[in-house]
C-alpha angles and dihedrals in degrees: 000000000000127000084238099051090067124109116232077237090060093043100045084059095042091051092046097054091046086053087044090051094051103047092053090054090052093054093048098049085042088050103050082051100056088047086050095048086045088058094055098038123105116241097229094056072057100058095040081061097050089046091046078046093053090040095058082057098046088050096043084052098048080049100057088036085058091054092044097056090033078057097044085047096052089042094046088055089050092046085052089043086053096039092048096050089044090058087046094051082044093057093046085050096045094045082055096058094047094052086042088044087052091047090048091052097050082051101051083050101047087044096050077047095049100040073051093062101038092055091047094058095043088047081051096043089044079054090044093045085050085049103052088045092057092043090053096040089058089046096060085045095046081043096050085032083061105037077053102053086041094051086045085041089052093037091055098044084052094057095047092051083045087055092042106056078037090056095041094046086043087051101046086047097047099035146033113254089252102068084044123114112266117255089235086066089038101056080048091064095040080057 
């Protein structure tokens, strides 16, 4: 088979376990020198690793512990900020009830005095109103009291002119003019 007639496929797989292959040699060969060279390496060189090793930690921790509490603190001063400006919104709130409360209060008080005296002056005008009718009721009484007393009045006016021309025509009629009752006597009685 020729190099050309491959697929890219082909050649693609073909380059990959050739990769794969080498790479396990050179491990190999890496690792049989390290053995050698631990064999020869002294245990303390070792333990000065580990401890570099455990060092790096410790800083990178120290490191991570540094942001966190960079970030609490920074979080701390922006919960106090936040706190601070919130007691201050609640004392202006609160400065703000208690004002409302205080106007509240004077209006209460000038409406209980107002719905007083409008009660007081409905209460005047029902007596008024009483009043007027009364008034007006004794009126029409004094009124019909007084149409009465001037019909009787009339009517009796009426009935003394009647006896009198009755008395006179009785009298003329019964007496001479002599034996009557003077005119001066009889104006006296028209009157």
């Amino acid at each position: 088979m020729d190099l050309i007639q491959l697929s890219n496929d082909q050649l693609m797989l073909a380059a990959g376990a050739a990769g794969l292959i080498a790479g396990i040699l050179l491990t190999r060969i890496l690792s049989n020198s390290d053995q050698k060279n631990a064999k020869r390496e002294d245990p303390r060189n070792h333990r000065i690793r580990e401890l570099e090793a455990d060092l790096r930690t410790v800083r990178r921790q120290l490191e991570e512990s540094d942001e966190e509490l960079n970030a609490t603190n920074e979080e701390f001063k922006t919960s106090v900020a936040t706190l601070q400006h919130l007691r201050s919104s609640m004392a202006e709130r609160d400065t703000k009830i208690e004002q409302l409360e205080h106007d509240l209060k004077g209006s209460v008080a000038k409406t209980r005095q107002l719905r007083t005296e409008l009660q007081d002056r409905a209460a005047e005008r029902l007596h008024e109103h009483v009043r007027a009718t009364q008034a007006e009721t004794e009126l029409e009484v004094t009124r019909a009291g007084s149409e009465a007393v001037m019909s009787e009045i009339n009517r009796l006016q009426e009935e003394r002119k009647h006896m009198t021309s009755t008395m006179k025509a009785l009298g003329d009629h019964l007496m001479p003019e002599s034996e009557l009752m003077p005119a001066s006597e009889l104006s006296d009685i028209d009157k």
